[in-house]
N, C-alpha and C positions, 0 to 999 in steps of 0.2 A: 548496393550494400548499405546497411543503415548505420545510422552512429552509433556510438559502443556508449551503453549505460552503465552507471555504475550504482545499485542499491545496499545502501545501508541498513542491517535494519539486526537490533540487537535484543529484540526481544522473541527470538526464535522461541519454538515448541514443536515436538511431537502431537502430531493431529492424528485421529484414531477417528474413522466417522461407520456407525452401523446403522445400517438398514433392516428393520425389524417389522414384523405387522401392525405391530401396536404397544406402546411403551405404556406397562400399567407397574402403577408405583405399589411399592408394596409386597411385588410379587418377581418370580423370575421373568428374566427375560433374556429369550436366545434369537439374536440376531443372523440372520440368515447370509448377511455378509459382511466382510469386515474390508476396511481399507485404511493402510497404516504409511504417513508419508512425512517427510520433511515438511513444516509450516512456521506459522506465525505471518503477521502482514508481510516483511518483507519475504520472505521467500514466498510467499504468495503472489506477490506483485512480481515479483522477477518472474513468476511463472506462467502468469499472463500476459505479462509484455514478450517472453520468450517465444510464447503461441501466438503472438502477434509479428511473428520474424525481427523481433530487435535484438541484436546483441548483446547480453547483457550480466556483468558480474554482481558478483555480492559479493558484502563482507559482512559477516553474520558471529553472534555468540552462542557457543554448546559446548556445556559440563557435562561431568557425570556421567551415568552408564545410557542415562537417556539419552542424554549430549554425543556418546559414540552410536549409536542407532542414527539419532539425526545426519548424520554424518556420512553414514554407511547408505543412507534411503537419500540423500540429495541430489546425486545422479540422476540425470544429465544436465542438472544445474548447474551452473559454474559456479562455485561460493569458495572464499577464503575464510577459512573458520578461526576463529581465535579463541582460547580456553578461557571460558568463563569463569573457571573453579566451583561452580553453583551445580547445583541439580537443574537439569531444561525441561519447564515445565513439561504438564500434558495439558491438550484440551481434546474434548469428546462432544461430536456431534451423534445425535440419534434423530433419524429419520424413520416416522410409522409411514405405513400405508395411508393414513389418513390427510396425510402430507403435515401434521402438527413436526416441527422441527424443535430438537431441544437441545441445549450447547451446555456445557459444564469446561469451563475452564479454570483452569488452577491458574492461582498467582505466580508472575514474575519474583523470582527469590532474587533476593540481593546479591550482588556480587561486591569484590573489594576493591576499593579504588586504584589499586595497585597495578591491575591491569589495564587502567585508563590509556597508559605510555602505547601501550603492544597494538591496542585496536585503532589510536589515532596513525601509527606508524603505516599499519596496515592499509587504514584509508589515505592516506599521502601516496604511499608508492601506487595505489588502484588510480587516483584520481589522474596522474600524470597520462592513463591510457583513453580518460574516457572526456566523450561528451555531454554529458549529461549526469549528475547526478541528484538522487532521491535518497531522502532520508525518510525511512518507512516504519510506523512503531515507534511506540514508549521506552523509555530509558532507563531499565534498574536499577531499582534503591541499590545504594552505594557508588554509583558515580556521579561525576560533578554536574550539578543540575545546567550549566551551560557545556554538555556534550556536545549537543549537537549543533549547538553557537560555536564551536572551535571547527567542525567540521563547514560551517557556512563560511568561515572566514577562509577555512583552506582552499576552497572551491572559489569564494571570491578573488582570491591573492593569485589563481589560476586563471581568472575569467571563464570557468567553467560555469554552464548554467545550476543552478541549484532550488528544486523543488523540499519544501517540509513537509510532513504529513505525521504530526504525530498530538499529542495535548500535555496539558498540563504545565507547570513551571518550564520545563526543558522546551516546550515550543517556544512559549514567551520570551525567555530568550536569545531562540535561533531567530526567532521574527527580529528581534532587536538590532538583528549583525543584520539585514538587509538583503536575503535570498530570493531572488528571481520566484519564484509561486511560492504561492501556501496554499493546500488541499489540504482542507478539515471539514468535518461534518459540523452541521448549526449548532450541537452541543457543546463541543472544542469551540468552538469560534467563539461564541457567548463566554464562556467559561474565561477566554484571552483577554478578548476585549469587546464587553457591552454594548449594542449599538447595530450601528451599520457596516457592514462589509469596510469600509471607507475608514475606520478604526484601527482596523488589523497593518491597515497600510499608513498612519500614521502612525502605528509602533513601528513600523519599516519594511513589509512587506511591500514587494513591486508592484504584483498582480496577483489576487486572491480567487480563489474557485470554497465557493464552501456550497458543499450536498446537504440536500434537505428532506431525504428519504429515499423512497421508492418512486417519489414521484418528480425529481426536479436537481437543480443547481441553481446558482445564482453566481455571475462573475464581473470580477473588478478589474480593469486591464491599468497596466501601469501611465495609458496616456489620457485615463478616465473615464474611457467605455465601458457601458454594464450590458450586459447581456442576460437573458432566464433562460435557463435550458427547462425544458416540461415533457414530461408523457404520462399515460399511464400507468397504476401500477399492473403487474405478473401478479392473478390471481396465483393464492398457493405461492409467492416468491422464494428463493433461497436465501436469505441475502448474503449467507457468511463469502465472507471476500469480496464483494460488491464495489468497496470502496478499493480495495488495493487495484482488481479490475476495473475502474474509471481510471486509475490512476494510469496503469497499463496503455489504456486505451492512450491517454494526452502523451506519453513519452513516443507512443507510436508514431505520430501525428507529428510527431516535434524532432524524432530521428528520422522518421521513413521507414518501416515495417517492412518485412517482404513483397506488402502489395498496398501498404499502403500510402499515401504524400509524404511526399517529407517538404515540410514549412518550415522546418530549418529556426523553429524556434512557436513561438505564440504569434506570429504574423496573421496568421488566420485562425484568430480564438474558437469562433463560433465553429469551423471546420472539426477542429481538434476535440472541442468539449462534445460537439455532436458522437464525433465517433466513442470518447472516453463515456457517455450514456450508453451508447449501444453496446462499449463492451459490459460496464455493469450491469443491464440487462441480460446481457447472454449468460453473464456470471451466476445469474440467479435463477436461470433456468434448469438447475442442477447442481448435483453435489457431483466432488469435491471441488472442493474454491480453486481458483485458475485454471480449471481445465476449458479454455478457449479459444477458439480459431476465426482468421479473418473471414470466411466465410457465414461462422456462428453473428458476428458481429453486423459484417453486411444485410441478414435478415433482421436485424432489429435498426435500422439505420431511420428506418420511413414512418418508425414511431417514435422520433424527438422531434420534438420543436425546438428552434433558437429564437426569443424576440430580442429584440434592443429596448432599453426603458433607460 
């Protein structure tokens, strides 16, 4: 059985993805099918690492009438919802036949700091069950820009491993409290700290993983090993959820999955990032974002490379 995860992730949304023949602006357009489901990164990610046999909760925010929909569509997720009092966003993907992909997401609306108390409470009593946790997703205007700095220090003061994945001010200073990984793409990472991978970890991160497209990774182990993850890209790629899927894949790797290792942490980087490639690749082989199985994963395993540099 694998370890029990626990994702954070407070920038929930309503995903609505249509499949059309061809998106011409301008004009109508009647999509031939529709698919309406709980999202945003973390519930994305918990739904990749789920299809990957991890165990895994969430504690996630949903207001408003959109926020009970979300709500009603999360099933068989396991998520503990806390009320936003906001409207939960929408985002929309539209997919032609031509494979041209187009996304329209709405903003994150602010919520009131008021409920800061109810959603830390919430992650306090999760973390007591789990091994692992991930903070997945940006931070809504109106809470305290060090969120998810109080949630790294709860996870520290636990000895629970703790991954970040998120940008802007609120990573900066989750990096600062000193969490076990930080997974960001090269434009988070730059945006944090200028430079080299080896920056982010003298703001205080252990071991850094930052994605560099479609086609790569680069990582920083806390005992100052670097590794280049590389493949090709997925002519035609998908990429939405790409990144919560790599993320999936390393907590797989790091609990033990239904069929996959369990390394009982980052012991075997290269292992782990290999597979967290291959599920981002799977992830991109189709819409909607996490719908992935260890088997999808398995066939994209023999197109990553890992070197040492």
């Amino acid at each position: 059985m694998s370890g029990r995860l626990l994702i954070v992730g407070l920038a929930t949304s309503l995903d609505r993805y249509a499949w059309l023949p061809q998106l011409r602006l301008g004009a109508i357009n009647r999509p031939r099918e529709v698919l309406v489901r709980a999202g945003g990164k973390g519930l994305n990610a918990a739904r990749a690492a789920s299809g990957l046999g991890v165990r895994v909760r969430s504690v996630s925010l949903a207001g408003g009438e959109t926020g009970q929909l979300v709500r009603a569509l999360a099933p068989p997720l396991d998520v503990r919802f806390v009320d936003s009092g906001a409207e939960t966003r929408q985002c929309l993907c539209l997919l032609g036949d031509d494979a041209v992909l187009t996304e329209v997401y709405e903003p994150v609306l602010p919520v009131s700091s008021t409920i800061w108390p109810s959603v830390l409470s919430a992650v306090a009593d999760e973390i007591e069950e789990c091994d692992l946790v991930a903070l997945s997703g940006r931070v809504p205007p109106g809470l305290p820009v060090d969120a998810l700095a109080e949630i790294v220090d709860l996870a520290v003061a636990r000895r629970v491993p703790v991954v970040v994945d998120s940008d802007g001010p609120s990573l900066i200073e989750a990096i600062r409290r000193g969490p076990t990984l930080v997974k960001v793409n090269a434009a988070e990472a730059a945006a944090a700290a200028p430079g080299d991978l080896s920056q982010l970890q003298k703001l205080g991160a252990k071991s850094v993983v930052v994605t560099t497209g479609p086609t790569g990774a680069r990582f920083l182990g806390a005992d100052g090993s670097r590794l280049t993850v590389s493949h090709d890209a997925i002519p035609n790629a998908l990429p939405v959820g790409s990144g919560d899927a790599f993320l999936a894949g390393l907590t797989a790797v790091w609990l033990g999955g239904s069929s996959g290792p369990p390394f009982g942490g980052l012991s075997e980087p290269a292992e782990a990032l290999r597979v967290a490639a291959a599920a981002a690749r799977a992830n991109a082989r189709r819409l909607p974002a996490g719908d992935i199985s260890w088997d999808q994963v398995k066939a994209e395993l023999s197109a990553v490379r890992i070197s040492a540099i």
